[in-house]
N, C-alpha and C positions, 0 to 999 in steps of 0.2 A: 667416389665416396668422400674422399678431401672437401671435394667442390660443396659436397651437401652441409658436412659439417661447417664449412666457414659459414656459407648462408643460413644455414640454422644460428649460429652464436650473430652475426648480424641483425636478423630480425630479432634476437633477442635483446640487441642492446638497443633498438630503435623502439621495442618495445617499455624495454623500463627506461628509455628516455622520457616517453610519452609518461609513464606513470609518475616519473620523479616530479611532471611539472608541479607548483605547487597548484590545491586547491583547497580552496577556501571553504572553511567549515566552523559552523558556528553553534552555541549550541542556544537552547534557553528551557526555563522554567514553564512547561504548559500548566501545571497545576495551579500555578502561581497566578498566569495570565488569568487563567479560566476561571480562579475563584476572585478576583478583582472587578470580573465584567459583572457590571448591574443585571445584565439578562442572566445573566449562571443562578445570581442568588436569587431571583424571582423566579425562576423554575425549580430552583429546589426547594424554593417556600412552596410553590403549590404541589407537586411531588409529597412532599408532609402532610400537607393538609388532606391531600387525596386518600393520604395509605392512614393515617390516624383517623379520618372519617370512617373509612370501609374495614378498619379494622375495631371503631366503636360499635358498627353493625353487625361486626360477626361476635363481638364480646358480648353484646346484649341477648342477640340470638343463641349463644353458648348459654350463658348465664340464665337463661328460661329453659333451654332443653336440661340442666345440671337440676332446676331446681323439679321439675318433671321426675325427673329418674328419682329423685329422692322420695318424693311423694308415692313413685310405681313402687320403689322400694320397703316403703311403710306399709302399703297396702296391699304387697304381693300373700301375705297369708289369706288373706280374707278372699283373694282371687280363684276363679277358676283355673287350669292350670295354658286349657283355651285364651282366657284375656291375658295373663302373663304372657305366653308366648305372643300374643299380638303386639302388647305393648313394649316388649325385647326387639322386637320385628320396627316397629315405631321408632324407638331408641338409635336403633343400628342405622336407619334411615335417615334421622335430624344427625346425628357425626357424620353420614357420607356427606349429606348437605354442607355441612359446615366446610367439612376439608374443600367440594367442589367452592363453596363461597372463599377459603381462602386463596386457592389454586387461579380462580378469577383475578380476584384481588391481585394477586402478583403480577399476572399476564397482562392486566389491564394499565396497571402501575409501569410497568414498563415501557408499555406501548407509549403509555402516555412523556415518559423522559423521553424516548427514542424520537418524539414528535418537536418536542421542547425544546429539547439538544441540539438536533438536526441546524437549524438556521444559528444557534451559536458557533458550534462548531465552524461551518461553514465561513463564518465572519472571520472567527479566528486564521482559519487558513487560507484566505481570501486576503487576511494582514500581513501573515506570514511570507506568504508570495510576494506581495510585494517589497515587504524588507528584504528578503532573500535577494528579489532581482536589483532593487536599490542601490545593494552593499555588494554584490557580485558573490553570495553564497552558493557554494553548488548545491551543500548538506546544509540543514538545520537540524539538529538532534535535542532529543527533549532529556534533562540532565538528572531526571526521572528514571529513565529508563536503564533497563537493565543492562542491554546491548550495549553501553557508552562504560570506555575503558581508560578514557582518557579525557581531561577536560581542558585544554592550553589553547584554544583559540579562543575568539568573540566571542562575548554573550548578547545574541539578539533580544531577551528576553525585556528588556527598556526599550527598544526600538519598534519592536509589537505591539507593548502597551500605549509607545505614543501615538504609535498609529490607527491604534486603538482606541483612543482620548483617556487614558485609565490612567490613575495615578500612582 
């Protein structure tokens, strides 16, 4: 039983010997990087333009079904109580339209940054690996994030963007 405990506190100090060694850890600004690279802001110019397009097509198509109802609404006296119920039936149909038209709008909008992003991103971490093996970083931590409790090493976030050509 002796013999187990010394080898147990042995592997334990060989264990936090290992851990004590230092390692290099650095952190930086992704947000910062991301919003400096010329591809970020030309994807999120067309990103805008996309979603302010498809959302003037769903306000013009709103804007016609509203002026509709108002007219059914003017004219429901004069109605059979048959064509009101049709035209209620109508009504309910152009808002399902709408909401599926906005519902698209979103899913499509997305897709389309997820496609945009994809090859930024990429660049970026493509940078970062290489600063990281450069500078002999084990970690890079983005100084963003929540996770990060402490911030006293290297800032890669200069080193990124030079490698990056950003200014």
């Amino acid at each position: 039983m002796k013999k187990l405990s010394v080898l147990f506190a042995a592997v334990v100090m060989v264990a936090s010997v290992g851990m004590a060694k230092a390692q290099k850890i650095a952190t930086m600004d992704v947000a910062g990087i991301l919003n400096a690279m010329p591809e970020k802001k030309k994807a999120d110019t067309e990103i805008t333009t996309f979603v302010n397009g498809k959302q003037a097509e769903i306000k013009k198509k709103a804007d016609a079904a509203q002026a509709k109802y108002e007219g059914y609404t003017k004219e429901a006296q004069t109605k059979t109580e048959a064509e009101n119920k049709a035209r209620m039936e109508e009504m309910q149909k152009l808002q399902q339209e709408l909401a599926q038209m906005e519902d698209k709008m979103r899913k499509d909008a997305t897709a389309k940054q997820d496609a945009l992003f994809e090859p930024i991103e990429k660049k970026l971490m493509e940078a970062v690996t290489k600063v990281a093996k450069a500078n002999g970083y084990e970690y890079v931590m983005d100084v963003n994030s929540t996770g990060l409790v402490y911030k006293g090493g290297p800032d890669a976030t200069a080193a990124v963007k030079k490698e990056l050509a950003l200014p």
